[in-house]
DOLO-18550 format. One record per residue (C-alpha): residue number from 1; residue in one letter; x, y, z. Coordinates in pm, whole numbers, always signed. Layout:
! residues N
+-----+-----+--------+--------+--------+
|   n | res |      u |      v |      w |
+-----+-----+--------+--------+--------+
| NUM |   A |      X |      Y |      Z |
...
+-----+-----+--------+--------+--------+
//
This chain:
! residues 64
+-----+-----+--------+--------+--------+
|   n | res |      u |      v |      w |
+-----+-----+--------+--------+--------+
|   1 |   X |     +0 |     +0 |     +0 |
|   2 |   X |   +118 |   +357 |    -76 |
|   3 |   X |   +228 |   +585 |   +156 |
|   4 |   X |   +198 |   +975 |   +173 |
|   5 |   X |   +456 |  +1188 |   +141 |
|   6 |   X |   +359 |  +1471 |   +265 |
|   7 |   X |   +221 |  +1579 |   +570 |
|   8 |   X |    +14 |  +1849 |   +696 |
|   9 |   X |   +136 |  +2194 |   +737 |
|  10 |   X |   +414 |  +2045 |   +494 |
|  11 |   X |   +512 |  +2347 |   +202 |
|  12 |   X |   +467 |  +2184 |   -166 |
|  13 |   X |   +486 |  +2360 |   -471 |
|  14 |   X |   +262 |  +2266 |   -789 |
|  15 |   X |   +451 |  +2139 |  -1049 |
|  16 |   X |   +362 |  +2281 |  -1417 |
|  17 |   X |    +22 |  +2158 |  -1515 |
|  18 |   X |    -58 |  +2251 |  -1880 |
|  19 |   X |   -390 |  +2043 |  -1830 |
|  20 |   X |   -533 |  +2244 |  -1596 |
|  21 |   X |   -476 |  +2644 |  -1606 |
|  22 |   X |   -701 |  +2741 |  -1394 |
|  23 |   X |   -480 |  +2649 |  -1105 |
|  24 |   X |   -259 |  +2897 |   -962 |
|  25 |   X |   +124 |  +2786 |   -948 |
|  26 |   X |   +328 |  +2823 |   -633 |
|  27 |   X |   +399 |  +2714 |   -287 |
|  28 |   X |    +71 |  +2565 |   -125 |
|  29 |   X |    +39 |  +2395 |   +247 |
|  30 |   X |    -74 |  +2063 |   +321 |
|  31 |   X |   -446 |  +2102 |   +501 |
|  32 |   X |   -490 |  +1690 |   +497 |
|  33 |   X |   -368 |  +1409 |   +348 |
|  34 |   X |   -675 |  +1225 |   +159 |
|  35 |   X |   -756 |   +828 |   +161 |
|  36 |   X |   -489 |   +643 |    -84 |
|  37 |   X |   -723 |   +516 |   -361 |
|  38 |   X |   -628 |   +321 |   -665 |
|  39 |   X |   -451 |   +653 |   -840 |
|  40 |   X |   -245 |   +673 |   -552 |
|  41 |   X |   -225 |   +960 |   -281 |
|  42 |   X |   -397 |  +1302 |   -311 |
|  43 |   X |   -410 |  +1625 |    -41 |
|  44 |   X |   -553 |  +1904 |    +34 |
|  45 |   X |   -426 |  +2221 |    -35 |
|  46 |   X |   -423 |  +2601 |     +9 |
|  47 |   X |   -224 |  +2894 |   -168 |
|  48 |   X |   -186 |  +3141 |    +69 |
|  49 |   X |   -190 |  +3350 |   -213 |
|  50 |   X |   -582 |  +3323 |   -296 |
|  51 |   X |   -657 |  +3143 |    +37 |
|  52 |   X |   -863 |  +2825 |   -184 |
|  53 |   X |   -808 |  +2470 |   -102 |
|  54 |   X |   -793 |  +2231 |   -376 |
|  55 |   X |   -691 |  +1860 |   -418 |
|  56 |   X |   -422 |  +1724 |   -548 |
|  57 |   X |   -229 |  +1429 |   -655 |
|  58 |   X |   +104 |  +1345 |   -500 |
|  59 |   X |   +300 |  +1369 |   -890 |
|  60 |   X |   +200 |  +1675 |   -910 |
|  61 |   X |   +375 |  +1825 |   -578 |
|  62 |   X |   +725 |  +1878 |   -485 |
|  63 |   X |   +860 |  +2017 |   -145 |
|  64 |   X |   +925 |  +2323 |   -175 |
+-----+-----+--------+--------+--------+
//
């Protein structure tokens, strides 16, 4: 079983996403770490920059 990487209050930054632009690069914090699923791990989010959470997979982050 996989294993997050991350934890909360941890400081990730997005990696470049041409698939989704209407998600605002730069360093986010870790609100939760989500259930492992088939796709692997996903968290919660927030830029502190527009104060939204979003979720994301764990490819897509990189500590910042």
């Amino acid at each position: 079983m996989a294993k997050h990487k991350f934890a909360v209050g941890d400081r990730v930054a997005l990696l470049h996403n041409s698939s989704n632009i209407n998600v605002r690069p730069g360093v986010y914090t870790i609100v939760r770490a989500m259930p492992v699923t088939n796709e692997g791990c996903q968290y919660r989010a927030k830029n502190s920059m527009d104060n939204h959470e979003r979720v994301f997979d764990e490819v897509q982050l990189r500590q910042a």
